[in-house]
N, C-alpha and C positions, 0 to 999 in steps of 0.2 A: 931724721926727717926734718926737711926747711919749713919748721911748722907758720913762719910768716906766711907761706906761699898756701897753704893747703886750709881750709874753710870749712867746716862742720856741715852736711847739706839733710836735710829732711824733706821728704815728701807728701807737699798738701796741695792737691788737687780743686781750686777753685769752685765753689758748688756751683755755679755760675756754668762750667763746663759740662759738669754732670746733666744739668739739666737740659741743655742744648744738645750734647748727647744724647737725650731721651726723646726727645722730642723730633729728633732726627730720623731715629729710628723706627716710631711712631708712623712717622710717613712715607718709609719706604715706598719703590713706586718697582715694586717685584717684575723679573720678565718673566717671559716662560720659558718653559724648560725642554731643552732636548727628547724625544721619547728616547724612554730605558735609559736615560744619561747613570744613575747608580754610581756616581765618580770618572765613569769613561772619559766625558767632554769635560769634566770641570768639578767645581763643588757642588753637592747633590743640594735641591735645591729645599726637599724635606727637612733634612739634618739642618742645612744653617736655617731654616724657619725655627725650626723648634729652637735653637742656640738663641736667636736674636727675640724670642719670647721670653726666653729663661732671662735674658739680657735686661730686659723691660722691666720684668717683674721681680726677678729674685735674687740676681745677682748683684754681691754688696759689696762695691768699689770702697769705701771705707775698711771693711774688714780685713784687707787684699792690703791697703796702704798700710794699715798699722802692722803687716806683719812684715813686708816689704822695710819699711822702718824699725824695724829691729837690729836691725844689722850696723854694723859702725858703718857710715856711707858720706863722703868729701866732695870736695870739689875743685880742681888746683886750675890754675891759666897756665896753661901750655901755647907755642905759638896757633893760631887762628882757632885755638877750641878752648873751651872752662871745660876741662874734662872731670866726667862725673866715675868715682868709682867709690868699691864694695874693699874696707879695709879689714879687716876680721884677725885679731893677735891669736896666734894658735897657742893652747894652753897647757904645751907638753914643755921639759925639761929646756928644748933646744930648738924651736920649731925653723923650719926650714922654708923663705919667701918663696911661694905659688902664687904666678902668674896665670891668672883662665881668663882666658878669650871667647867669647859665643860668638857668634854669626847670624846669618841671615835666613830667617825672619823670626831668629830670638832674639834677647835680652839676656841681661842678670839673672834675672827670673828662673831663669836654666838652672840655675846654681843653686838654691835658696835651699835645694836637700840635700845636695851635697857638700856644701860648707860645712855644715857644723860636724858632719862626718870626717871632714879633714880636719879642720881645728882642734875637736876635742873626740879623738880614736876615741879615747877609753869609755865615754858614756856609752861607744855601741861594741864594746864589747872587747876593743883593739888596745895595741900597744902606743901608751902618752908619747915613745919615742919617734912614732909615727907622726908628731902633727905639724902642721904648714901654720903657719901664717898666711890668708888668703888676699891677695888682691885682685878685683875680680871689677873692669873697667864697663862701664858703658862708651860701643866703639864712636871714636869719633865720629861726629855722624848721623851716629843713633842714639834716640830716649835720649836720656835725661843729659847727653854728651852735646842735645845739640840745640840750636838757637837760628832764628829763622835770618836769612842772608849771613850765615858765617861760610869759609872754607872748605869746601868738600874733600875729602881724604882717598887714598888708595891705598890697599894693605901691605904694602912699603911703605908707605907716609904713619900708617897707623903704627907699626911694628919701631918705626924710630922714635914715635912720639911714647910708646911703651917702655921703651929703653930710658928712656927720661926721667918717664913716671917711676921706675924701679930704680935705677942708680941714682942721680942726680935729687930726687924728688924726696923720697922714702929712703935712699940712703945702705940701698942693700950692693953691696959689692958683687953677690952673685947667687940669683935666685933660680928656681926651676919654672918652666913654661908648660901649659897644658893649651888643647886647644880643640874644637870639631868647627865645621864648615869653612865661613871665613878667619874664625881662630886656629884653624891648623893651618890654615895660609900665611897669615901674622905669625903665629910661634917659627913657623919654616922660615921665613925672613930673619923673624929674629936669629935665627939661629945661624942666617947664611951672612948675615950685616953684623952679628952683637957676639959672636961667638963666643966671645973674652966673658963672658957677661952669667953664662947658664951653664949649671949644673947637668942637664940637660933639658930634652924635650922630652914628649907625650903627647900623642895625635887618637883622635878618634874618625880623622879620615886623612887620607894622604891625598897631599899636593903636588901630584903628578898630572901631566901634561893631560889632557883629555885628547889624546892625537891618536887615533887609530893606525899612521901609517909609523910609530914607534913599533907596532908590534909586528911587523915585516922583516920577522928571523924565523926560526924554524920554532915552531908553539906546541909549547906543551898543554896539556889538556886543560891544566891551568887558565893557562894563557890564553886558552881557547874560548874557553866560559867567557873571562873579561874580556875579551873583543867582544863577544855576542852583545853582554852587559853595553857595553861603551855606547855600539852602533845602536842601540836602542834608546839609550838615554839623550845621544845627540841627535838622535833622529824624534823619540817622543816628549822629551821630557825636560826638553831645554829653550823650548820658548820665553818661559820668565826671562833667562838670561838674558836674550837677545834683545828682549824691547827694555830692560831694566838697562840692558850696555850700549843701545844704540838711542832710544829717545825716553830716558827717564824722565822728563819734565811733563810731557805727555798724559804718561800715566798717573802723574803725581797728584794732578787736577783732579781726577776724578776718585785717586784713594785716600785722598787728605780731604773729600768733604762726604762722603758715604761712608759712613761707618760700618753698614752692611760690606760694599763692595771691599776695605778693608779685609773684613773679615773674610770674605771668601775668597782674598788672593793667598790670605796667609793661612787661613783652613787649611784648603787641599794642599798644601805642602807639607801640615800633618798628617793629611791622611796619607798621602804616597809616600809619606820619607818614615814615618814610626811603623813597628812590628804591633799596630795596633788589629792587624787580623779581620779588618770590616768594621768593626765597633770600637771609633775614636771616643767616642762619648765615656763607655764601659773602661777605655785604657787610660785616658787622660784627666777625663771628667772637666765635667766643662767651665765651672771655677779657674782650673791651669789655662785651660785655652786663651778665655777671654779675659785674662790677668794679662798673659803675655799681650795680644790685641789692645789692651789698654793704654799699655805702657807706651806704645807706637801712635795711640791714638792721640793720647791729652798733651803729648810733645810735640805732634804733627808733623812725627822726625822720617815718615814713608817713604819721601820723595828725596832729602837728601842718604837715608840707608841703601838709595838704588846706586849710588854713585861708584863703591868699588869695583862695580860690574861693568861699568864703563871703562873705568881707567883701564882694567884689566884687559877690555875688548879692544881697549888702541894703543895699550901699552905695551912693556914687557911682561914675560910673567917673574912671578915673584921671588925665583932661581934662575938668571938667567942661564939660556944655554951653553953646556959644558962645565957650568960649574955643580958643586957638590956640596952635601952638609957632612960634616965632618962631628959633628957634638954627637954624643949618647944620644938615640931615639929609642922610644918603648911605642909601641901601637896596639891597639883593641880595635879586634875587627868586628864588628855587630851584623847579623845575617840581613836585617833590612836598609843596612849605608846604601845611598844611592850609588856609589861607586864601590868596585873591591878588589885592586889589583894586587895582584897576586906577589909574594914577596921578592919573587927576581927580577918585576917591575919597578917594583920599590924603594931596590936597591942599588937602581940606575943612579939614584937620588940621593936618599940615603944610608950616605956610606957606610954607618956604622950604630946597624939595627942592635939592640940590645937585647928587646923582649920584643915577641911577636905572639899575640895573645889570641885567641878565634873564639869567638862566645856562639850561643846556639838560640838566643833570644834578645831582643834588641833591633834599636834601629838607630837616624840619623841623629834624633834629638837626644844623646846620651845620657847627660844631665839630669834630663826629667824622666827619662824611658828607666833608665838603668842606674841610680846613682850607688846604690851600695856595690856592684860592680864596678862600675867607674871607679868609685874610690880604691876597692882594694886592689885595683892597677897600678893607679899613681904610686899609694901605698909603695906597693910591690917594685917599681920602677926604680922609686929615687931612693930607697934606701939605703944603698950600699955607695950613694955619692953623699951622705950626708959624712 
Protein backbone atom coordinates (compact mmCIF):
# COMPACT_ATOMS: atom_id res chain seq x y z
CA UNK A 1 0.00 0.00 0.00
CA UNK A 2 1.40 3.82 -0.99
CA UNK A 3 0.68 4.62 2.41
CA UNK A 4 1.85 8.47 1.65
CA UNK A 5 -1.15 8.56 -0.60
CA UNK A 6 -3.82 6.94 1.71
CA UNK A 7 -5.09 9.18 5.17
CA UNK A 8 -6.72 7.66 8.11
CA UNK A 9 -10.57 9.16 7.79
CA UNK A 10 -13.29 9.11 10.82
CA UNK A 11 -16.54 10.32 10.81
CA UNK A 12 -17.80 13.35 12.92
CA UNK A 13 -20.84 14.88 11.81
CA UNK A 14 -20.95 18.75 12.95
CA UNK A 15 -23.79 19.15 15.74
CA UNK A 16 -24.20 22.25 13.95
CA UNK A 17 -25.98 19.85 11.07
CA UNK A 18 -27.74 17.81 13.28
CA UNK A 19 -29.51 20.52 14.47
CA UNK A 20 -30.57 22.11 11.29
CA UNK A 21 -31.58 18.74 10.39
CA UNK A 22 -34.10 18.85 13.21
CA UNK A 23 -35.29 21.78 12.75
CA UNK A 24 -36.02 21.12 9.26
CA UNK A 25 -37.83 18.48 9.71
CA UNK A 26 -39.79 20.28 12.37
CA UNK A 27 -41.39 22.28 9.60
CA UNK A 28 -42.13 20.19 7.10
CA UNK A 29 -44.83 21.64 4.99
CA UNK A 30 -46.65 17.95 4.19
CA UNK A 31 -48.88 17.59 0.92
CA UNK A 32 -51.73 15.47 0.58
CA UNK A 33 -51.97 12.37 -0.26
CA UNK A 34 -53.39 10.48 -3.16
CA UNK A 35 -56.83 8.39 -1.94
CA UNK A 36 -55.72 4.68 -1.35
CA UNK A 37 -52.18 5.70 -2.51
CA UNK A 38 -50.84 2.50 0.15
CA UNK A 39 -47.36 2.69 -1.97
CA UNK A 40 -49.35 2.55 -5.57
CA UNK A 41 -48.42 6.44 -6.44
CA UNK A 42 -45.34 6.77 -4.34
CA UNK A 43 -44.12 6.68 -0.55
CA UNK A 44 -47.14 6.08 1.72
CA UNK A 45 -47.55 9.20 3.25
CA UNK A 46 -48.51 7.43 7.05
CA UNK A 47 -45.30 5.34 7.12
CA UNK A 48 -42.72 8.18 6.38
CA UNK A 49 -44.77 10.34 9.06
CA UNK A 50 -44.40 8.06 11.50
CA UNK A 51 -40.35 7.57 10.19
CA UNK A 52 -39.73 11.25 10.31
CA UNK A 53 -41.26 11.46 14.19
CA UNK A 54 -39.07 8.55 15.15
CA UNK A 55 -36.41 10.79 13.18
CA UNK A 56 -37.28 13.88 15.54
CA UNK A 57 -37.44 12.18 18.54
CA UNK A 58 -35.58 8.98 18.89
CA UNK A 59 -33.25 8.30 16.47
CA UNK A 60 -29.52 8.59 17.48
CA UNK A 61 -27.27 9.86 14.80
CA UNK A 62 -24.25 9.46 17.17
CA UNK A 63 -24.87 6.02 18.03
CA UNK A 64 -25.04 5.08 14.09
CA UNK A 65 -21.61 7.10 13.62
CA UNK A 66 -19.76 5.34 16.27
CA UNK A 67 -20.60 2.11 14.93
CA UNK A 68 -20.01 3.32 11.32
CA UNK A 69 -16.48 4.27 12.81
CA UNK A 70 -15.52 1.04 13.76
CA UNK A 71 -14.42 -0.14 10.74
CA UNK A 72 -10.75 0.71 9.41
CA UNK A 73 -12.13 3.62 6.98
CA UNK A 74 -9.35 6.20 4.41
CA UNK A 75 -9.25 8.33 2.17
CA UNK A 76 -6.77 8.53 -0.85
CA UNK A 77 -6.86 11.43 -3.88
CA UNK A 78 -7.44 9.80 -7.02
CA UNK A 79 -7.88 11.98 -10.20
CA UNK A 80 -11.07 14.58 -9.59
CA UNK A 81 -12.31 12.50 -6.28
CA UNK A 82 -10.53 12.06 -2.38
CA UNK A 83 -12.05 8.67 -2.52
CA UNK A 84 -13.48 7.65 0.62
CA UNK A 85 -13.38 3.73 1.45
CA UNK A 86 -13.99 0.68 3.99
CA UNK A 87 -10.35 -1.16 4.37
CA UNK A 88 -11.02 -4.15 6.69
CA UNK A 89 -7.65 -6.99 6.83
CA UNK A 90 -9.41 -10.30 6.82
CA UNK A 91 -8.02 -12.51 9.75
CA UNK A 92 -7.69 -15.98 8.17
CA UNK A 93 -4.21 -17.67 7.26
CA UNK A 94 -4.32 -16.11 3.53
CA UNK A 95 -7.20 -13.76 3.13
CA UNK A 96 -8.00 -13.19 -0.35
CA UNK A 97 -8.61 -8.87 -1.56
CA UNK A 98 -12.68 -8.22 -2.05
CA UNK A 99 -13.74 -5.57 -3.89
CA UNK A 100 -17.89 -4.50 -2.93
CA UNK A 101 -19.39 -2.07 -4.81
CA UNK A 102 -23.18 -0.68 -3.61
CA UNK A 103 -25.19 1.32 -5.65
CA UNK A 104 -27.97 3.56 -5.81
CA UNK A 105 -29.58 4.64 -3.28
CA UNK A 106 -27.15 2.75 -0.79
CA UNK A 107 -23.82 3.24 0.78
CA UNK A 108 -21.35 1.38 2.76
CA UNK A 109 -23.85 0.99 5.18
CA UNK A 110 -25.01 -2.17 2.82
CA UNK A 111 -21.95 -3.82 4.03
CA UNK A 112 -21.60 -3.15 7.75
CA UNK A 113 -23.10 -6.99 8.44
CA UNK A 114 -21.52 -8.46 5.97
CA UNK A 115 -17.92 -7.52 6.41
CA UNK A 116 -17.00 -8.99 9.43
CA UNK A 117 -18.80 -12.25 8.18
CA UNK A 118 -16.14 -12.24 5.40
CA UNK A 119 -13.18 -11.03 7.30
CA UNK A 120 -13.46 -13.24 10.13
CA UNK A 121 -15.67 -16.79 8.76
CA UNK A 122 -14.63 -18.44 11.87
CA UNK A 123 -16.51 -16.23 14.54
CA UNK A 124 -19.82 -17.41 12.65
CA UNK A 125 -19.08 -20.48 12.54
CA UNK A 126 -17.05 -20.82 9.06
CA UNK A 127 -13.76 -21.95 7.63
CA UNK A 128 -10.58 -18.89 8.71
CA UNK A 129 -9.57 -20.13 5.15
CA UNK A 130 -12.60 -18.42 3.89
CA UNK A 131 -11.60 -14.82 4.65
CA UNK A 132 -11.14 -11.56 2.27
CA UNK A 133 -9.67 -8.67 3.23
CA UNK A 134 -12.48 -6.15 2.54
CA UNK A 135 -12.33 -2.99 0.41
CA UNK A 136 -15.52 -1.59 0.26
CA UNK A 137 -15.44 2.29 -1.49
CA UNK A 138 -17.89 5.00 -1.07
CA UNK A 139 -18.80 5.48 -5.11
CA UNK A 140 -17.30 8.44 -6.55
CA UNK A 141 -19.82 10.63 -6.15
CA UNK A 142 -21.58 9.41 -3.33
CA UNK A 143 -21.39 10.04 0.77
CA UNK A 144 -18.34 10.55 2.02
CA UNK A 145 -16.61 10.04 -1.79
CA UNK A 146 -17.90 13.40 -2.55
CA UNK A 147 -17.25 17.16 -2.18
CA UNK A 148 -19.42 19.94 -3.59
CA UNK A 149 -18.34 21.16 -7.31
CA UNK A 150 -15.90 18.25 -7.84
CA UNK A 151 -16.20 15.84 -11.07
CA UNK A 152 -19.05 13.75 -11.60
CA UNK A 153 -18.37 9.96 -12.62
CA UNK A 154 -19.90 7.23 -14.82
CA UNK A 155 -19.66 3.49 -13.86
CA UNK A 156 -16.83 3.19 -16.42
CA UNK A 157 -14.90 6.19 -14.86
CA UNK A 158 -15.70 4.65 -11.39
CA UNK A 159 -14.69 0.97 -12.34
CA UNK A 160 -11.01 2.50 -13.66
CA UNK A 161 -10.78 4.72 -10.65
CA UNK A 162 -11.48 1.09 -8.68
CA UNK A 163 -8.67 -0.51 -10.49
CA UNK A 164 -6.42 2.24 -9.12
CA UNK A 165 -7.59 1.90 -5.82
CA UNK A 166 -6.91 -2.02 -5.79
CA UNK A 167 -3.54 -2.23 -7.74
CA UNK A 168 -1.83 0.76 -7.85
CA UNK A 169 -3.06 2.16 -4.38
CA UNK A 170 -3.34 -0.97 -2.01
CA UNK A 171 -0.96 -2.86 -4.07
CA UNK A 172 -2.98 -6.10 -4.70
CA UNK A 173 -1.79 -7.78 -7.94
CA UNK A 174 -5.21 -9.45 -8.11
CA UNK A 175 -8.22 -9.27 -6.11
CA UNK A 176 -11.98 -10.68 -6.43
CA UNK A 177 -14.99 -8.17 -7.29
CA UNK A 178 -18.55 -8.42 -5.85
CA UNK A 179 -21.21 -6.11 -6.71
CA UNK A 180 -25.52 -5.34 -6.80
CA UNK A 181 -27.18 -2.28 -8.61
CA UNK A 182 -24.64 0.19 -9.79
CA UNK A 183 -21.83 -2.20 -8.25
CA UNK A 184 -22.52 -5.02 -10.50
CA UNK A 185 -22.37 -2.50 -13.32
CA UNK A 186 -18.65 -1.29 -11.95
CA UNK A 187 -17.59 -5.02 -11.25
CA UNK A 188 -19.02 -5.96 -15.05
CA UNK A 189 -16.57 -3.11 -16.45
CA UNK A 190 -14.08 -4.07 -14.33
CA UNK A 191 -14.17 -7.10 -15.52
CA UNK A 192 -14.52 -6.21 -19.32
CA UNK A 193 -11.48 -3.07 -19.01
CA UNK A 194 -9.31 -4.92 -15.85
CA UNK A 195 -9.62 -8.49 -16.66
CA UNK A 196 -5.65 -9.02 -15.93
CA UNK A 197 -6.60 -7.75 -12.54
CA UNK A 198 -9.56 -10.43 -10.87
CA UNK A 199 -9.89 -13.48 -9.65
CA UNK A 200 -13.26 -13.23 -10.67
CA UNK A 201 -16.50 -11.62 -10.22
CA UNK A 202 -19.92 -11.88 -8.11
CA UNK A 203 -23.07 -10.15 -9.08
CA UNK A 204 -26.29 -9.92 -7.15
CA UNK A 205 -27.79 -8.41 -10.31
CA UNK A 206 -26.79 -8.71 -13.94
CA UNK A 207 -25.92 -5.91 -16.22
CA UNK A 208 -27.75 -6.85 -19.24
CA UNK A 209 -29.15 -4.60 -21.68
CA UNK A 210 -32.88 -3.55 -20.36
CA UNK A 211 -33.92 -4.01 -24.25
CA UNK A 212 -37.04 -5.93 -24.79
CA UNK A 213 -36.38 -6.23 -28.45
CA UNK A 214 -33.02 -8.64 -27.54
CA UNK A 215 -35.71 -11.08 -26.67
CA UNK A 216 -37.11 -11.48 -30.35
CA UNK A 217 -35.94 -15.45 -30.87
CA UNK A 218 -38.20 -18.08 -30.03
CA UNK A 219 -38.81 -17.80 -25.68
CA UNK A 220 -38.72 -20.14 -23.59
CA UNK A 221 -41.03 -19.88 -20.72
CA UNK A 222 -38.31 -18.51 -19.14
CA UNK A 223 -37.72 -16.10 -21.20
CA UNK A 224 -41.20 -15.47 -21.22
CA UNK A 225 -41.79 -14.34 -17.47
CA UNK A 226 -38.63 -11.73 -18.12
CA UNK A 227 -40.13 -9.98 -21.05
CA UNK A 228 -43.34 -9.67 -19.04
CA UNK A 229 -40.84 -8.51 -15.79
CA UNK A 230 -38.80 -6.01 -18.21
CA UNK A 231 -42.06 -4.40 -20.10
CA UNK A 232 -43.29 -3.69 -16.71
CA UNK A 233 -40.41 -2.28 -15.11
CA UNK A 234 -39.77 0.09 -18.10
CA UNK A 235 -43.11 0.80 -18.43
CA UNK A 236 -43.89 1.30 -14.30
CA UNK A 237 -40.83 1.49 -12.52
CA UNK A 238 -38.46 3.46 -14.27
CA UNK A 239 -39.22 7.09 -13.94
CA UNK A 240 -36.38 7.77 -11.28
CA UNK A 241 -34.14 6.69 -13.97
CA UNK A 242 -35.23 9.08 -16.61
CA UNK A 243 -35.47 12.41 -14.60
CA UNK A 244 -32.13 11.07 -12.48
CA UNK A 245 -30.50 10.59 -16.47
CA UNK A 246 -32.12 13.42 -18.16
CA UNK A 247 -32.34 16.61 -15.57
CA UNK A 248 -30.56 15.53 -12.44
CA UNK A 249 -29.85 19.21 -11.26
CA UNK A 250 -33.44 19.75 -11.10
CA UNK A 251 -34.31 17.38 -8.78
CA UNK A 252 -31.35 17.91 -6.80
CA UNK A 253 -32.64 21.29 -5.45
CA UNK A 254 -35.31 20.04 -3.90
CA UNK A 255 -33.79 16.60 -2.33
CA UNK A 256 -30.64 18.36 -0.96
CA UNK A 257 -32.78 20.84 1.17
CA UNK A 258 -35.97 18.52 2.33
CA UNK A 259 -34.94 16.01 4.26
CA UNK A 260 -38.36 14.66 4.19
CA UNK A 261 -38.47 14.68 0.39
CA UNK A 262 -34.98 12.70 0.66
CA UNK A 263 -36.34 10.35 2.41
CA UNK A 264 -39.34 9.60 0.40
CA UNK A 265 -37.34 9.34 -2.87
CA UNK A 266 -35.04 6.87 -1.29
CA UNK A 267 -37.88 4.99 0.93
CA UNK A 268 -40.04 3.70 -1.76
CA UNK A 269 -37.07 2.24 -3.40
CA UNK A 270 -37.16 0.14 -0.31
CA UNK A 271 -40.06 -0.71 -0.24
CA UNK A 272 -40.55 -1.82 -4.10
CA UNK A 273 -36.93 -3.26 -4.33
CA UNK A 274 -36.63 -5.42 -0.73
CA UNK A 275 -38.82 -8.90 -0.05
CA UNK A 276 -39.97 -6.83 2.69
CA UNK A 277 -43.77 -8.31 2.23
CA UNK A 278 -45.72 -4.69 3.06
CA UNK A 279 -43.91 -4.20 6.38
CA UNK A 280 -40.48 -2.18 5.59
CA UNK A 281 -40.54 -1.07 9.01
CA UNK A 282 -40.87 -4.85 10.58
CA UNK A 283 -37.87 -5.94 7.86
CA UNK A 284 -35.41 -3.28 7.96
CA UNK A 285 -36.32 -1.31 11.01
CA UNK A 286 -36.07 2.04 10.86
CA UNK A 287 -32.48 2.79 12.50
CA UNK A 288 -31.13 0.86 8.79
CA UNK A 289 -33.25 3.12 6.77
CA UNK A 290 -32.56 6.30 8.22
CA UNK A 291 -28.58 5.48 8.81
CA UNK A 292 -28.47 4.86 5.21
CA UNK A 293 -30.66 8.54 4.35
CA UNK A 294 -28.23 10.10 6.61
CA UNK A 295 -25.14 9.27 5.12
CA UNK A 296 -26.59 10.94 1.71
CA UNK A 297 -27.99 13.60 3.75
CA UNK A 298 -25.00 15.38 5.97
CA UNK A 299 -22.69 14.93 2.44
CA UNK A 300 -25.46 16.38 0.37
CA UNK A 301 -23.83 13.87 -2.09
CA UNK A 302 -28.04 13.31 -3.76
CA UNK A 303 -27.55 15.24 -6.57
CA UNK A 304 -24.15 14.53 -7.62
CA UNK A 305 -25.04 10.18 -6.90
CA UNK A 306 -27.83 10.92 -9.80
CA UNK A 307 -25.04 11.50 -12.16
CA UNK A 308 -24.17 7.68 -13.44
CA UNK A 309 -27.71 7.60 -14.75
CA UNK A 310 -27.10 10.32 -17.01
CA UNK A 311 -23.87 9.26 -18.41
CA UNK A 312 -25.45 6.01 -18.81
CA UNK A 313 -28.60 7.70 -20.75
CA UNK A 314 -26.21 9.30 -23.34
CA UNK A 315 -23.54 7.23 -23.22
CA UNK A 316 -22.40 3.75 -23.94
CA UNK A 317 -23.38 0.97 -21.81
CA UNK A 318 -20.90 -0.33 -19.69
CA UNK A 319 -20.19 -3.71 -22.15
CA UNK A 320 -20.17 -2.29 -25.17
CA UNK A 321 -21.98 -3.99 -28.07
CA UNK A 322 -20.57 -7.47 -29.21
CA UNK A 323 -18.36 -7.61 -26.74
CA UNK A 324 -18.14 -10.11 -23.75
CA UNK A 325 -16.92 -10.98 -20.15
CA UNK A 326 -14.63 -13.69 -20.29
CA UNK A 327 -13.44 -13.81 -16.27
CA UNK A 328 -15.27 -16.38 -13.74
CA UNK A 329 -18.85 -14.99 -12.72
CA UNK A 330 -20.89 -16.49 -9.84
CA UNK A 331 -24.51 -14.81 -9.48
CA UNK A 332 -27.32 -14.92 -6.71
CA UNK A 333 -30.53 -14.57 -7.90
CA UNK A 334 -32.89 -13.15 -4.94
CA UNK A 335 -36.94 -13.40 -5.81
CA UNK A 336 -37.62 -9.68 -5.11
CA UNK A 337 -34.27 -8.23 -7.71
CA UNK A 338 -36.03 -5.79 -9.78
CA UNK A 339 -34.78 -7.54 -12.65
CA UNK A 340 -34.15 -11.59 -13.31
CA UNK A 341 -33.12 -12.59 -16.61
CA UNK A 342 -32.93 -15.71 -17.03
CA UNK A 343 -29.48 -17.67 -17.45
CA UNK A 344 -29.50 -17.99 -21.51
CA UNK A 345 -29.91 -14.07 -21.14
CA UNK A 346 -27.19 -13.96 -19.11
CA UNK A 347 -25.15 -15.58 -21.03
CA UNK A 348 -25.13 -13.46 -24.05
CA UNK A 349 -22.89 -11.62 -21.68
CA UNK A 350 -21.28 -13.56 -19.61
CA UNK A 351 -19.31 -15.90 -21.06
CA UNK A 352 -18.35 -17.84 -18.43
CA UNK A 353 -21.04 -18.38 -15.60
CA UNK A 354 -19.53 -20.49 -12.95
CA UNK A 355 -22.19 -20.59 -10.11
CA UNK A 356 -25.69 -19.80 -10.76
CA UNK A 357 -27.41 -19.56 -7.45
CA UNK A 358 -31.61 -18.95 -7.12
CA UNK A 359 -32.55 -18.18 -3.38
CA UNK A 360 -36.42 -18.24 -2.27
CA UNK A 361 -36.28 -14.95 -0.03
CA UNK A 362 -34.57 -11.83 -0.63
CA UNK A 363 -34.49 -8.98 -2.55
CA UNK A 364 -32.47 -5.93 -4.36
CA UNK A 365 -30.64 -4.54 -1.18
CA UNK A 366 -28.64 -7.95 -0.63
CA UNK A 367 -26.30 -6.59 1.81
CA UNK A 368 -28.82 -5.71 4.35
CA UNK A 369 -31.82 -7.98 3.28
CA UNK A 370 -29.58 -11.21 3.13
CA UNK A 371 -26.08 -10.96 4.27
CA UNK A 372 -25.25 -14.36 5.75
CA UNK A 373 -26.56 -15.64 2.44
CA UNK A 374 -24.65 -13.20 0.51
CA UNK A 375 -21.64 -14.22 2.22
CA UNK A 376 -21.94 -17.90 1.87
CA UNK A 377 -22.07 -17.23 -2.02
CA UNK A 378 -19.06 -15.29 -2.23
CA UNK A 379 -17.68 -17.74 0.28
CA UNK A 380 -18.66 -20.42 -2.08
CA UNK A 381 -17.61 -18.54 -5.43
CA UNK A 382 -13.96 -17.67 -4.89
CA UNK A 383 -12.83 -20.51 -3.22
CA UNK A 384 -11.32 -22.71 -5.55
CA UNK A 385 -9.65 -19.41 -7.29
CA UNK A 386 -7.79 -18.83 -4.23
Amino acid sequence: MKKNFVTPFEIRVDNSVLLDLNNRLKLTRWPDEIPSNNWKYGADKAFLQKLVDYWITDYDWRANENFLNKFDQFKVKLPGVDLHFIHQKGKGPNPMPLLLSHGWPGSVFEFLELIPMLTDPESYGGDPRDSFTVVAPSLPGFNFSFEPDQQRFSASQIADLFAQLMHDILGYSKFAAQGGDWGSFITTRLAFAHPELLHGIHLNLLAVRRDPDLLKIKLSREDQKYESQLKHFLKEEIGYQWIQGTKPQTLSYGLNDSPVGLAAWIIEKFFSWTDCKGDLESYLGKDKLLTNIMIYWITGSIGSSFWPYYARHHGEWPVPDGKVIDVPTGYIQFPKEILQPPKQVAAAVYKNIQRWTVENEGGHFAAMEQPKVLAREIKAFFRKYR
